[in-house]
SELUMVO-203532 format. One record per atom (N, C-alpha, C): residue in three letters; atom name; z, y, x. Coordinates in Angstrom, 3 decimals. Example, Ala and Ser with C-alpha at 12.3 -4.5 7.8 and 13.67 -1.06 7.14 Angstrom:
BEGIN
- ALA:N:7.800:-5.690:13.190
- ALA:CA:7.800:-4.500:12.300
- ALA:C:7.800:-3.300:13.200
- SER:N:7.080:-2.250:12.850
- SER:CA:7.140:-1.060:13.670
- SER:C:7.870:0.030:12.900
***
This chain:
BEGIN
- UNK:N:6.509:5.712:-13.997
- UNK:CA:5.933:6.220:-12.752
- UNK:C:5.511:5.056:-11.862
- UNK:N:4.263:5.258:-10.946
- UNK:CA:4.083:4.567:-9.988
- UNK:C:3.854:4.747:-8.786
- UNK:N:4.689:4.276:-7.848
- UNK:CA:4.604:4.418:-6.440
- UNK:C:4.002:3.335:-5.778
- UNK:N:3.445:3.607:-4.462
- UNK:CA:2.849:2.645:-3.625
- UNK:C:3.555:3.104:-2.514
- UNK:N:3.437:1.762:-1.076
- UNK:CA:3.730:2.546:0.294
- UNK:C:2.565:1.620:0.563
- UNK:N:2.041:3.075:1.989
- UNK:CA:0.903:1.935:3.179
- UNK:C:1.190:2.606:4.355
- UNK:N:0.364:2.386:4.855
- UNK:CA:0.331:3.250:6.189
- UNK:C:0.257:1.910:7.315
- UNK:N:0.041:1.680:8.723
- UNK:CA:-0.686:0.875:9.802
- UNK:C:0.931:-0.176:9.873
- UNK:N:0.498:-2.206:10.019
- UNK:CA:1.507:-2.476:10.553
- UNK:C:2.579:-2.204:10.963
- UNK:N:3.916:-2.561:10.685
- UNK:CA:4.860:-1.896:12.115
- UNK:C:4.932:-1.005:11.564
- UNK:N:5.394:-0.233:10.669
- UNK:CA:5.882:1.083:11.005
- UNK:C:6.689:1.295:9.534
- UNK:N:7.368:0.292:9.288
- UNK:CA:8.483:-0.092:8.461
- UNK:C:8.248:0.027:6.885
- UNK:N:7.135:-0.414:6.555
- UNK:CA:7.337:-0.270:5.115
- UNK:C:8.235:-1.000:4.185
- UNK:N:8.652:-2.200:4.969
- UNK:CA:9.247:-2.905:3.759
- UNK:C:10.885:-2.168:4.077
- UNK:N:11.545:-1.850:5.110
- UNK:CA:12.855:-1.027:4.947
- UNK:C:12.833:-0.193:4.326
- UNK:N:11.855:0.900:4.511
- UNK:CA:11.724:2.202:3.333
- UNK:C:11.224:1.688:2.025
- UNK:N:10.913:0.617:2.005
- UNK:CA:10.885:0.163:-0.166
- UNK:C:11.864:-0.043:-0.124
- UNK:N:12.525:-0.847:0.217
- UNK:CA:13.988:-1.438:-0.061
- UNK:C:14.853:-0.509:-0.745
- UNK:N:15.164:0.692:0.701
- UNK:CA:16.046:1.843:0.687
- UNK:C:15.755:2.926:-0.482
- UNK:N:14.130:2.690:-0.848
- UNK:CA:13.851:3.502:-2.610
- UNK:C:13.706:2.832:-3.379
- UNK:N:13.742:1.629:-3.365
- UNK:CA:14.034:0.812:-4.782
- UNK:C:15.315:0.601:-5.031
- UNK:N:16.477:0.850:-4.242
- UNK:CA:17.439:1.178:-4.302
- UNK:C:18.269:2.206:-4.912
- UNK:N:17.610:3.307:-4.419
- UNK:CA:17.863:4.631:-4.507
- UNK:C:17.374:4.798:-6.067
- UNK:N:16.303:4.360:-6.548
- UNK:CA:15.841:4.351:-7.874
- UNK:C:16.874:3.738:-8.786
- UNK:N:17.313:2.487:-8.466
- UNK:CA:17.919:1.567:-9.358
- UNK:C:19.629:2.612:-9.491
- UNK:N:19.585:3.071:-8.607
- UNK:CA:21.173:4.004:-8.147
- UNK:C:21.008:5.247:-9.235
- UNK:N:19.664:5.781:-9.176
- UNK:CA:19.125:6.915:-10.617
- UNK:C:18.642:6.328:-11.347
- UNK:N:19.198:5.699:-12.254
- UNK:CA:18.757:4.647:-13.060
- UNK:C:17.803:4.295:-13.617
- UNK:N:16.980:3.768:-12.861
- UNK:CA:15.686:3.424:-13.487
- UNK:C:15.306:2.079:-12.833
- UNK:N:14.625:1.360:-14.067
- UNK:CA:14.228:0.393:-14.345
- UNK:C:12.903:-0.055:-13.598
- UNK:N:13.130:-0.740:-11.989
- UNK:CA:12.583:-0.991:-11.351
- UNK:C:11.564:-2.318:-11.450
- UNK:N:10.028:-2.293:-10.901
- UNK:CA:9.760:-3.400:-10.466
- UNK:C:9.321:-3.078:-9.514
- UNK:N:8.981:-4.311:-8.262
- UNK:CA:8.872:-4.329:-7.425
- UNK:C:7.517:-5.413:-6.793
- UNK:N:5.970:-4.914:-6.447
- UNK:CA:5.583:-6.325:-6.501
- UNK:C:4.652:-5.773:-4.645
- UNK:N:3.747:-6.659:-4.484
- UNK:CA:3.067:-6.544:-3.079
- UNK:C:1.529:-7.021:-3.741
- UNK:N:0.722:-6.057:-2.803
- UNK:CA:-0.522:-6.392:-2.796
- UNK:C:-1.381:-7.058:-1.459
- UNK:N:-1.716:-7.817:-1.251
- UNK:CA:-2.190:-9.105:-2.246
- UNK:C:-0.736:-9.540:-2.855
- UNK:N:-0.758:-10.135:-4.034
- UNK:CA:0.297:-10.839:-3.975
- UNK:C:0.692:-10.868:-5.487
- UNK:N:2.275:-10.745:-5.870
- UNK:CA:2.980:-11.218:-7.314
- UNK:C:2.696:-11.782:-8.701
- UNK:N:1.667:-12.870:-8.346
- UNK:CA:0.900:-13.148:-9.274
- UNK:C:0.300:-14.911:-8.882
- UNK:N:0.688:-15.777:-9.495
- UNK:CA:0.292:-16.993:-8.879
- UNK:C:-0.877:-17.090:-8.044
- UNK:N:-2.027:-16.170:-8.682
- UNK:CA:-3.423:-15.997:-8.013
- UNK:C:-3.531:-15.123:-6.882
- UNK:N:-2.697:-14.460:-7.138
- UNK:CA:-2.696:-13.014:-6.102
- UNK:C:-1.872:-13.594:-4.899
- UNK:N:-0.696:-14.370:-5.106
- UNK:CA:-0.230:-15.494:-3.652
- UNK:C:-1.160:-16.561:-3.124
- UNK:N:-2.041:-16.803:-4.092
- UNK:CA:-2.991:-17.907:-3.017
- UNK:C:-3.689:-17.393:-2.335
- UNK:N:-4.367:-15.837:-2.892
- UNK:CA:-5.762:-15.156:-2.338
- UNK:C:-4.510:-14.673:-1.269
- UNK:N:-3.597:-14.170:-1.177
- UNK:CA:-2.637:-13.585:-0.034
- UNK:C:-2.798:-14.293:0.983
- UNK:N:-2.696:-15.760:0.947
- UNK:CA:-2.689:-17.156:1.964
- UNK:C:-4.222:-16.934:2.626
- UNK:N:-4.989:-17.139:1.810
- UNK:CA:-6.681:-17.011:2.165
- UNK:C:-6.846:-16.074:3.046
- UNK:N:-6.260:-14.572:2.642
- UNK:CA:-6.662:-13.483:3.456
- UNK:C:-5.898:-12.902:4.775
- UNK:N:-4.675:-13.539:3.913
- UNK:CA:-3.913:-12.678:5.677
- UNK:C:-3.588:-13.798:6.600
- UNK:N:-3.463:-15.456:6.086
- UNK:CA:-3.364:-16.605:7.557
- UNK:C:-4.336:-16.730:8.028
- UNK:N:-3.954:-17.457:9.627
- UNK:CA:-5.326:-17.366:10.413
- UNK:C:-6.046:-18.859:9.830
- UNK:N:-6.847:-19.012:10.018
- UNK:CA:-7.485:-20.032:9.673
- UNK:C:-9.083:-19.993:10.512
- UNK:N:-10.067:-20.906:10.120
- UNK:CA:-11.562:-20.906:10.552
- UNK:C:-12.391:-20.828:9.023
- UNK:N:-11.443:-20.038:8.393
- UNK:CA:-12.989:-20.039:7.026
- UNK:C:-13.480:-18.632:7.372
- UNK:N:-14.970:-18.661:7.294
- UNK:CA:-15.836:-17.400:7.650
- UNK:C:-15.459:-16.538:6.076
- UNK:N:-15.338:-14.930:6.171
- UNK:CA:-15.401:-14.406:5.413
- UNK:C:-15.814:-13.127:5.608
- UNK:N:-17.056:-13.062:4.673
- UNK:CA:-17.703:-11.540:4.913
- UNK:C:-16.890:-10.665:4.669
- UNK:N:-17.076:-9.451:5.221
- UNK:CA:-16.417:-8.369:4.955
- UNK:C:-16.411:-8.074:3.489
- UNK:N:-17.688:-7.715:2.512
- UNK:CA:-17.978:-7.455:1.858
- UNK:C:-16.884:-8.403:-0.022
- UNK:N:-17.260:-9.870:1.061
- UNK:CA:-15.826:-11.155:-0.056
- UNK:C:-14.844:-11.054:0.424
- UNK:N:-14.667:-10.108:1.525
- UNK:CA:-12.919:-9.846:1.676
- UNK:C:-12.483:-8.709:0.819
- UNK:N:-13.393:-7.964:0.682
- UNK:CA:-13.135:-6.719:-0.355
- UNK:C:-13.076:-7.062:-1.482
- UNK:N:-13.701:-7.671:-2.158
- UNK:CA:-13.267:-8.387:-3.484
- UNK:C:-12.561:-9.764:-3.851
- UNK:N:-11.978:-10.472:-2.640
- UNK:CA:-10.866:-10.682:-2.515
- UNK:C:-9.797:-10.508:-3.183
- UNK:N:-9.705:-9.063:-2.298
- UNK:CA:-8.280:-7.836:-2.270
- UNK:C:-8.259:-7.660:-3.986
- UNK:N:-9.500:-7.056:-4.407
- UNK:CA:-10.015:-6.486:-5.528
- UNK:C:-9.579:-7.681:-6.690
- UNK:N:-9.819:-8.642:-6.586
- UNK:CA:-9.451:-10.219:-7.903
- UNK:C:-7.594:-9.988:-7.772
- UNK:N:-7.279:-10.208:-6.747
- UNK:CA:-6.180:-10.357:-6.575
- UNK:C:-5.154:-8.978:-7.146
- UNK:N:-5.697:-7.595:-6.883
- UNK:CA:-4.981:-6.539:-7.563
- UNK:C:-5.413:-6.297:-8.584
- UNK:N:-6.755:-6.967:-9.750
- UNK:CA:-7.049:-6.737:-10.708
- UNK:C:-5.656:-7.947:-11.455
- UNK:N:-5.344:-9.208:-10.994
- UNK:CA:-4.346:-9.865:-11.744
- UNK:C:-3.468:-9.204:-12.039
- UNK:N:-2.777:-8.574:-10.814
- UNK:CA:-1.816:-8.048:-10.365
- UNK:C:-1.695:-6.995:-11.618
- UNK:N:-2.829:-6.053:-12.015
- UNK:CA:-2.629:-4.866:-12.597
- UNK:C:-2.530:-5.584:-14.221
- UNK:N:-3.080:-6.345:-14.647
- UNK:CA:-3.077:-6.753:-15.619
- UNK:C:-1.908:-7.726:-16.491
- UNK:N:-1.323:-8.370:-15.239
- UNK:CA:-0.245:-9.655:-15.451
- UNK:C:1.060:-8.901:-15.014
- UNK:N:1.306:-8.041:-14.301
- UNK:CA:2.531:-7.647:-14.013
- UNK:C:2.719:-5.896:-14.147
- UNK:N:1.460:-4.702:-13.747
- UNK:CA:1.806:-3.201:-13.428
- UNK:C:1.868:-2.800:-14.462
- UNK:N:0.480:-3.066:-15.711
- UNK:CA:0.490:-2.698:-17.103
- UNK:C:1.431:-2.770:-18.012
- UNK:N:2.147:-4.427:-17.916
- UNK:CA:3.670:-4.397:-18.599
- UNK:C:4.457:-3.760:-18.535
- UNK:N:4.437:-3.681:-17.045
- UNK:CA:5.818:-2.712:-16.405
- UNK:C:5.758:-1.456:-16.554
- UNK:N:4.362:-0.981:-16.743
- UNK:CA:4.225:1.028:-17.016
- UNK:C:4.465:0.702:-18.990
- UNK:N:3.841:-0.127:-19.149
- UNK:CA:3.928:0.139:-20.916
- UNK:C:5.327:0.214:-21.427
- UNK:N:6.204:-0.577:-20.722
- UNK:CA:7.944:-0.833:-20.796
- UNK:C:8.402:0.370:-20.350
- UNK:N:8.142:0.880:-19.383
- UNK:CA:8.882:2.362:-18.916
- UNK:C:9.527:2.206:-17.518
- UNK:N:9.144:1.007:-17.067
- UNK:CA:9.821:0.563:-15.849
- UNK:C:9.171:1.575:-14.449
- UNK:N:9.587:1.337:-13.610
- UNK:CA:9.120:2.613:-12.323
- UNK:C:8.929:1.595:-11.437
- UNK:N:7.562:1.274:-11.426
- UNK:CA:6.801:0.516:-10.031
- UNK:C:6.733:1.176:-8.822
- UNK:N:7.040:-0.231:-7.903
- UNK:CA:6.843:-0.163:-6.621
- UNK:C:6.256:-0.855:-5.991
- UNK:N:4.695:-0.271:-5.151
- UNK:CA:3.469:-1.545:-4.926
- UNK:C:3.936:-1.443:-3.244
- UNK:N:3.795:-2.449:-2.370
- UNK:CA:3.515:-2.653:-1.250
- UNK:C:2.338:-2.715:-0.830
- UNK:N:1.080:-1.422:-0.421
- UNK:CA:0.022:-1.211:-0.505
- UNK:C:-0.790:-1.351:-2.003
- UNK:N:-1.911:-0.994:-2.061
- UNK:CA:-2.493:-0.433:-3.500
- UNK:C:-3.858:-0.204:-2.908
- UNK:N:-4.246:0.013:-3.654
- UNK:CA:-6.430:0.343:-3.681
- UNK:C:-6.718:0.931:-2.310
- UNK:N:-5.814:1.886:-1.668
- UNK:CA:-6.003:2.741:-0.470
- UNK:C:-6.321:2.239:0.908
- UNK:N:-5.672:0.609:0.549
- UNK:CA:-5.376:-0.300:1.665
- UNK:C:-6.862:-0.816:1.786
- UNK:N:-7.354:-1.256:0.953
- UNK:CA:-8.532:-1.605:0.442
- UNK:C:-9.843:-0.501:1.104
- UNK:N:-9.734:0.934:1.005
- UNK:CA:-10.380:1.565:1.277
- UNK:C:-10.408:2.031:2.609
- UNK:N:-9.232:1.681:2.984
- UNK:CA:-9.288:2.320:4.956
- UNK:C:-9.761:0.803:5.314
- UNK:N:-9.156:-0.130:4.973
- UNK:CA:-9.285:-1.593:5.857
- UNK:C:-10.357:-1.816:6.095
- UNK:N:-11.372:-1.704:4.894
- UNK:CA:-12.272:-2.385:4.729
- UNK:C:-13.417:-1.431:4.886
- UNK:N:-13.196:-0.312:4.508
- UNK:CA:-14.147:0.997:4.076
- UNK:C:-14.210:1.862:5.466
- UNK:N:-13.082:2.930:5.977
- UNK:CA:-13.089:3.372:7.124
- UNK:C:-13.417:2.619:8.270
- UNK:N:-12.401:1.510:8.663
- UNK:CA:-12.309:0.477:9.727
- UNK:C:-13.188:-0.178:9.503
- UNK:N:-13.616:-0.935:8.818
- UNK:CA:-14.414:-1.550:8.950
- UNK:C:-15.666:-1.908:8.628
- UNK:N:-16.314:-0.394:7.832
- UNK:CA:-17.628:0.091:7.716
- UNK:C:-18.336:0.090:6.621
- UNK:N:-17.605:-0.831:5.576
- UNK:CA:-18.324:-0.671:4.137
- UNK:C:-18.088:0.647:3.695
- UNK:N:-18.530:1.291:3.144
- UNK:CA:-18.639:2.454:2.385
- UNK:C:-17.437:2.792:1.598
- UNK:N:-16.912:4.257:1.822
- UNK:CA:-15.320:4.312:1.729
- UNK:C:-15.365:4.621:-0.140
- UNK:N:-16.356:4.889:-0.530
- UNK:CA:-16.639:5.903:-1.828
- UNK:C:-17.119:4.703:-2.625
- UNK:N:-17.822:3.644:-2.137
- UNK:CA:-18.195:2.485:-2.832
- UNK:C:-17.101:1.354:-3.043
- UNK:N:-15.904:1.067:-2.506
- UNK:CA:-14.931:0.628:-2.659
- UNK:C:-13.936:1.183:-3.914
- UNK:N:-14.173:2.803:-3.710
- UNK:CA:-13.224:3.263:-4.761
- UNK:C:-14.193:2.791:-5.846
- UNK:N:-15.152:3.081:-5.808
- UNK:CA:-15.545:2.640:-7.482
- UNK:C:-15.528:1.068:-7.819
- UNK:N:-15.693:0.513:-7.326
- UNK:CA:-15.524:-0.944:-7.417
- UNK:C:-14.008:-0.646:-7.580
- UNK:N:-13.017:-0.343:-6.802
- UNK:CA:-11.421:-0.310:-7.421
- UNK:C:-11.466:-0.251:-8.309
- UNK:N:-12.001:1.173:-8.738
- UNK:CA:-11.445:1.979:-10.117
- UNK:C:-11.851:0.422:-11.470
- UNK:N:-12.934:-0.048:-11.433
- UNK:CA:-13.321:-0.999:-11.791
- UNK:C:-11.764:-1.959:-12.089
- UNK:N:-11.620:-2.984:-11.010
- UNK:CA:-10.979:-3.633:-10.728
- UNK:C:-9.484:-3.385:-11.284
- UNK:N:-8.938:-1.986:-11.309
- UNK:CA:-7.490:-1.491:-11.359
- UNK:C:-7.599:-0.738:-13.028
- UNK:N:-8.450:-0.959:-13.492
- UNK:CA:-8.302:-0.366:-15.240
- UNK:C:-8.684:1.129:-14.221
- UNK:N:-8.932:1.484:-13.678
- UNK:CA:-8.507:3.101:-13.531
- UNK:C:-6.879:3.467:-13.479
- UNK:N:-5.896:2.586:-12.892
- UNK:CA:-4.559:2.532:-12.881
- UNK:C:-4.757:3.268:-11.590
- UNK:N:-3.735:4.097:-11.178
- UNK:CA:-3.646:4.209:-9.828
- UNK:C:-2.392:4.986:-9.403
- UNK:N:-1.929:5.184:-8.198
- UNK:CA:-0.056:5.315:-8.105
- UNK:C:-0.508:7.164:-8.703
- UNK:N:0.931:7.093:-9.290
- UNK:CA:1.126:8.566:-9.379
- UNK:C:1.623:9.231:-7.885
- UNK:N:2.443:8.646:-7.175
- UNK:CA:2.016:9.364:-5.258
- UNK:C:2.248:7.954:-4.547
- UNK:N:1.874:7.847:-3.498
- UNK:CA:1.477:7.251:-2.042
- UNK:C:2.320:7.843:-1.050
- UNK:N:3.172:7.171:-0.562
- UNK:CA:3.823:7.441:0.566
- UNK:C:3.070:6.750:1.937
- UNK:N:2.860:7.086:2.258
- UNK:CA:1.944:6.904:3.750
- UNK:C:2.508:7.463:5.124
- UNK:N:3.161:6.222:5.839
- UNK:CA:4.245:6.175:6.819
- UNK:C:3.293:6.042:7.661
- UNK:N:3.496:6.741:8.917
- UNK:CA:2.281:6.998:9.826
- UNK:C:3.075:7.377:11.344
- UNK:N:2.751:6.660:12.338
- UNK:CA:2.951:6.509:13.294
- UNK:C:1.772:6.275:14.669
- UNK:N:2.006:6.212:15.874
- UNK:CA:1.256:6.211:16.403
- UNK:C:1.116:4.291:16.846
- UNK:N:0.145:3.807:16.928
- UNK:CA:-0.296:2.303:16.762
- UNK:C:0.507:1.815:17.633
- UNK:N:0.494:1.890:19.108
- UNK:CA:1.315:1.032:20.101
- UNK:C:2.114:1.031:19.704
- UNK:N:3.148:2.041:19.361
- UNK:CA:4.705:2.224:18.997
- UNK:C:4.803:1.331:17.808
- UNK:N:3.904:1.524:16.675
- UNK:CA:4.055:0.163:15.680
- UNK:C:4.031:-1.067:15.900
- UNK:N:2.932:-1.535:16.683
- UNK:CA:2.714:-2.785:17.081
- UNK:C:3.874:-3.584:18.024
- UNK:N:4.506:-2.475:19.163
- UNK:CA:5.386:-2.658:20.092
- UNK:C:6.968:-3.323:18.567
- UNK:N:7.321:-2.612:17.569
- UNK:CA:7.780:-3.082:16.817
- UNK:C:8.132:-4.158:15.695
- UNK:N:6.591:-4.684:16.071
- UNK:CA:6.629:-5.798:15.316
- UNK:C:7.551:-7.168:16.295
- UNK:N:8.044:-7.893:15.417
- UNK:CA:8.512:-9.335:16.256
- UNK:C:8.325:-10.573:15.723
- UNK:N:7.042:-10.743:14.924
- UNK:CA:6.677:-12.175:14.468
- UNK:C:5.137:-11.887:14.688
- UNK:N:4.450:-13.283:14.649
- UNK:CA:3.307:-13.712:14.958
- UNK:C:2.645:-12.530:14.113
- UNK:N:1.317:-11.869:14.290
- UNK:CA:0.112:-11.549:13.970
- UNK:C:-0.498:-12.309:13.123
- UNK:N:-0.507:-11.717:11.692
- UNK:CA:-1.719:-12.568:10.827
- UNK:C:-3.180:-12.080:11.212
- UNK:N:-3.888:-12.189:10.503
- UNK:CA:-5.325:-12.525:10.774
- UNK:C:-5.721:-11.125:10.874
- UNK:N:-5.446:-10.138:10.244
- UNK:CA:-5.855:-8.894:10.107
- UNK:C:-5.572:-8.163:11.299
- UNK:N:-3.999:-8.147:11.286
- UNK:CA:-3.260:-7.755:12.006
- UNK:C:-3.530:-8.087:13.716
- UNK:N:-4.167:-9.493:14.041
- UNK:CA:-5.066:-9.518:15.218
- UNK:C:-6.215:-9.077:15.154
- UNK:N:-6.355:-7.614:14.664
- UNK:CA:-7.832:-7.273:14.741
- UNK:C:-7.816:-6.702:16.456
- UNK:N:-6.389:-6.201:16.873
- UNK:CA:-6.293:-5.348:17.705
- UNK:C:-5.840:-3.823:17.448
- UNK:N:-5.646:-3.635:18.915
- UNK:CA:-5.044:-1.915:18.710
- UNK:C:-6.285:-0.412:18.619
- UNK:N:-7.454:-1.385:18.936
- UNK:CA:-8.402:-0.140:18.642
- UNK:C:-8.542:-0.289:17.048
- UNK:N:-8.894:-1.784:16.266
- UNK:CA:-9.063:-1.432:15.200
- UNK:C:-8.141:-0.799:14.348
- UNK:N:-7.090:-1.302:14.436
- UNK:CA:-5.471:-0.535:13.934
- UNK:C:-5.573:0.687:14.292
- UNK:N:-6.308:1.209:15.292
- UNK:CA:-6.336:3.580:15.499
- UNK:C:-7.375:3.732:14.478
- UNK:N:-8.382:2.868:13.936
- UNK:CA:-9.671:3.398:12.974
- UNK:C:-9.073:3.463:11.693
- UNK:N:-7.548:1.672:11.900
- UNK:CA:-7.292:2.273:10.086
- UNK:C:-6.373:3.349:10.351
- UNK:N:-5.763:3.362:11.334
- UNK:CA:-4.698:4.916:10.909
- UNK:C:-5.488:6.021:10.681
- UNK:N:-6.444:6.511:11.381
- UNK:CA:-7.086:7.351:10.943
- UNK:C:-7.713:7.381:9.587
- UNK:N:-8.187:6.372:8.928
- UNK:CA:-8.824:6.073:8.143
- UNK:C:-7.390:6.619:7.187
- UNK:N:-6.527:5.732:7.262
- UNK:CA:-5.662:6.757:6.280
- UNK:C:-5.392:8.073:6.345
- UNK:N:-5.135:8.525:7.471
- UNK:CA:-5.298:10.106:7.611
- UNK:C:-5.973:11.322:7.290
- UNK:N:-7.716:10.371:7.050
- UNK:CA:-8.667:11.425:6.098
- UNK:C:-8.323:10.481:4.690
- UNK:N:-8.010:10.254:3.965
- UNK:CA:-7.593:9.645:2.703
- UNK:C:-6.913:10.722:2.530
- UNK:N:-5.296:10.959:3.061
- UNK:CA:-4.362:12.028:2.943
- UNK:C:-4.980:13.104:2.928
- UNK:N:-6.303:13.416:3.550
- UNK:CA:-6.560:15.032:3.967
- UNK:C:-7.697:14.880:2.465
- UNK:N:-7.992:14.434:1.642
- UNK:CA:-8.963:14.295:0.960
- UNK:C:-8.302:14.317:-0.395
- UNK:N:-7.253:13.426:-0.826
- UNK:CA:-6.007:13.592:-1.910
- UNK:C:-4.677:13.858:-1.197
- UNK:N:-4.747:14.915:-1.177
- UNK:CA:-3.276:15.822:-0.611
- UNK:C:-2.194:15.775:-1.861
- UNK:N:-2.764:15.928:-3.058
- UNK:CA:-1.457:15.904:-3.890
- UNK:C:-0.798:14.347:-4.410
- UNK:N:-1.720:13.685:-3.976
- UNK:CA:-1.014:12.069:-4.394
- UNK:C:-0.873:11.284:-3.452
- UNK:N:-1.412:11.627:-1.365
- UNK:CA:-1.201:10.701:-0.955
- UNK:C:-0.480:12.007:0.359
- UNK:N:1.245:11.618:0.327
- UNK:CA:1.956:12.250:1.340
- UNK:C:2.019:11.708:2.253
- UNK:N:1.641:12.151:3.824
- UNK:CA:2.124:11.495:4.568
- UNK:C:3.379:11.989:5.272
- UNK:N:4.127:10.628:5.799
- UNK:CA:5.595:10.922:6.507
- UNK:C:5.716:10.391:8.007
- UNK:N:6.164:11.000:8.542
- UNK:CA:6.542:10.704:9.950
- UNK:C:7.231:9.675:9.603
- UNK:N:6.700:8.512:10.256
- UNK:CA:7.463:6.791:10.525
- UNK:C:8.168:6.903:11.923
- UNK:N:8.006:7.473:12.556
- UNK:CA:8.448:7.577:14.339
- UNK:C:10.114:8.103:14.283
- UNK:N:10.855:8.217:13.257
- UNK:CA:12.120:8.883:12.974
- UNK:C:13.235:7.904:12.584
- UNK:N:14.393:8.049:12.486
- UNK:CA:15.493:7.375:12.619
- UNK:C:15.536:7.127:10.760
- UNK:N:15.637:6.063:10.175
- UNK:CA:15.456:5.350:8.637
- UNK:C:15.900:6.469:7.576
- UNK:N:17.296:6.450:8.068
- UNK:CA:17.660:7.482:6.973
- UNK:C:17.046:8.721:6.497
- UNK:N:16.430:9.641:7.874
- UNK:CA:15.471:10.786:7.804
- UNK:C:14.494:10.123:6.758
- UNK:N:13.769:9.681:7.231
- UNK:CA:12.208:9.079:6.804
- UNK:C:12.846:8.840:5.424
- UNK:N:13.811:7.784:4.570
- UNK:CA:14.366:7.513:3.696
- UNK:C:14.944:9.137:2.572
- UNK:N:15.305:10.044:3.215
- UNK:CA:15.459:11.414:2.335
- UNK:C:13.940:12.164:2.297
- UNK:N:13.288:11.997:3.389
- UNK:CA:11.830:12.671:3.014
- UNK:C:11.395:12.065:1.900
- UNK:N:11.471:10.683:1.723
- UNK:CA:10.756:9.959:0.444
- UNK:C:11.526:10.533:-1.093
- UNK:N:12.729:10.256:-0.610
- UNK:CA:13.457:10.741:-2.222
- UNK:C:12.865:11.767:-2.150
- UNK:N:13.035:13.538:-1.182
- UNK:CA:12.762:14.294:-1.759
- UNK:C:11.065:14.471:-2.405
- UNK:N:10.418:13.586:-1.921
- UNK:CA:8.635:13.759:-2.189
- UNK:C:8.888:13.207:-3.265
- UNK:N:10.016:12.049:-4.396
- UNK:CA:9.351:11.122:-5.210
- UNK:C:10.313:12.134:-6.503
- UNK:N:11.423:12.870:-6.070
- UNK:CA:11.978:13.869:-7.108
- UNK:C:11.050:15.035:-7.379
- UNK:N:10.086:14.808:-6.632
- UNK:CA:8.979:16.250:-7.444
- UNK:C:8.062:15.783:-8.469
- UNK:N:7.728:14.143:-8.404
- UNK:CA:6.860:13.480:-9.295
- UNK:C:8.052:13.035:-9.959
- UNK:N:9.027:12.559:-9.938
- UNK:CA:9.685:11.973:-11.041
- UNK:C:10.143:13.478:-11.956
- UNK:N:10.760:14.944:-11.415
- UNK:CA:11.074:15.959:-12.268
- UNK:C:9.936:16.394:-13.231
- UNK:N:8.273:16.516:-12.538
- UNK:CA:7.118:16.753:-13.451
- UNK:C:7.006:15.927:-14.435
- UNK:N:7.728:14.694:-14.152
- UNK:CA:7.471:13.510:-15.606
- UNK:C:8.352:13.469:-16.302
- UNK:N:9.454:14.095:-15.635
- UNK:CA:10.322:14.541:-17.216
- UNK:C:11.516:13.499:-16.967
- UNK:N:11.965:12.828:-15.670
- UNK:CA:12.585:11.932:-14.895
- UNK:C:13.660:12.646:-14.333
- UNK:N:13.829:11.373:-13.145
- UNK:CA:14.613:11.816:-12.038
- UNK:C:16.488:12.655:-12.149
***
């Protein structure tokens, strides 16, 4: 099985992986765990490129395929092994991130990204999406380290990607759930088990 989490800055994704990669390893299954950009010698440099601040100009358009080089390693050097083994992935954002960031928010074409994904990802893609969703100030007010590059886009651009994920969810309802992030860990943490025991029981899991 494969899971992803996204949803806007701030609004705790890496506690709620933790607390289900946990919870997985506790129902025994054979976890990996990786981040997009990222787990992949190539996929940590393009990570450096894209999310520190720096002065290199980058079109929107080479930030999208960027993202895209970096989760094509990713799918090839680390997700493919791990689904062919039987292991139960866990992505820190996935193709979706790609499509609100860059596509909703920020105007490239939301339908032309997926196909360039689908491209890019073998046609791999999570079996569900947990999508933690909150309202922006309240996320942002939560954060307590510096702003990378993205992440200083601001709080109007951060309401275009939440929304932007929000018609994603309203468009694939059966693979991308969204959860109230605005709630005390543990809540938010049993909504996920119970959303990931309906895909792990259909696969013959869990």
């Amino acid at each position: 099985m494969f899971f992803s989490f996204d949803g806007t800055d701030g609004v705790g994704k890496s506690t709620q992986i933790e607390l289900f990669r946990q919870w997985l390893l506790d129902s025994g299954h054979d976890v990996l765990l990786c981040r997009d950009p990222g787990s992949t010698a190539l996929g940590e440099r393009l990570r450096e490129l894209l999310l520190q601040k720096h002065d290199i100009a980058i079109d929107l358009r080479s930030e999208m395929f960027l993202y895209m080089t970096a989760r094509t390693q990713m799918v090839e050097e680390v997700i493919k092994p791990a689904l062919k083994a039987g292991k139960t992935v866990i992505c820190d954002r996935y193709l979706l991130a790609n499509i609100v960031y860059q596509g909703h928010a920020g105007g490239l074409e939301a339908d032309m990204i997926r196909q360039v994904g689908a491209v890019a990802t073998d046609a791999i893609l999570p079996d569900l999406t947990i999508l933690l969703d909150m309202d922006v100030t309240h996320a942002r007010g939560r954060m307590d380290r510096e702003l990378d590059r993205i992440e200083s886009q601001g709080l109007v651009y951060m309401e275009q990607v939440r929304q932007g994920f929000l018609k994603e969810s309203a468009l694939f309802p059966e693979s991308i759930k969204v959860v109230n992030a605005a709630r005390e860990v543990d809540e938010i943490h049993q909504e996920i088990v119970e959303l990931a025991k309906q895909f792990l029981g259909s696969a013959g899991g869990g």
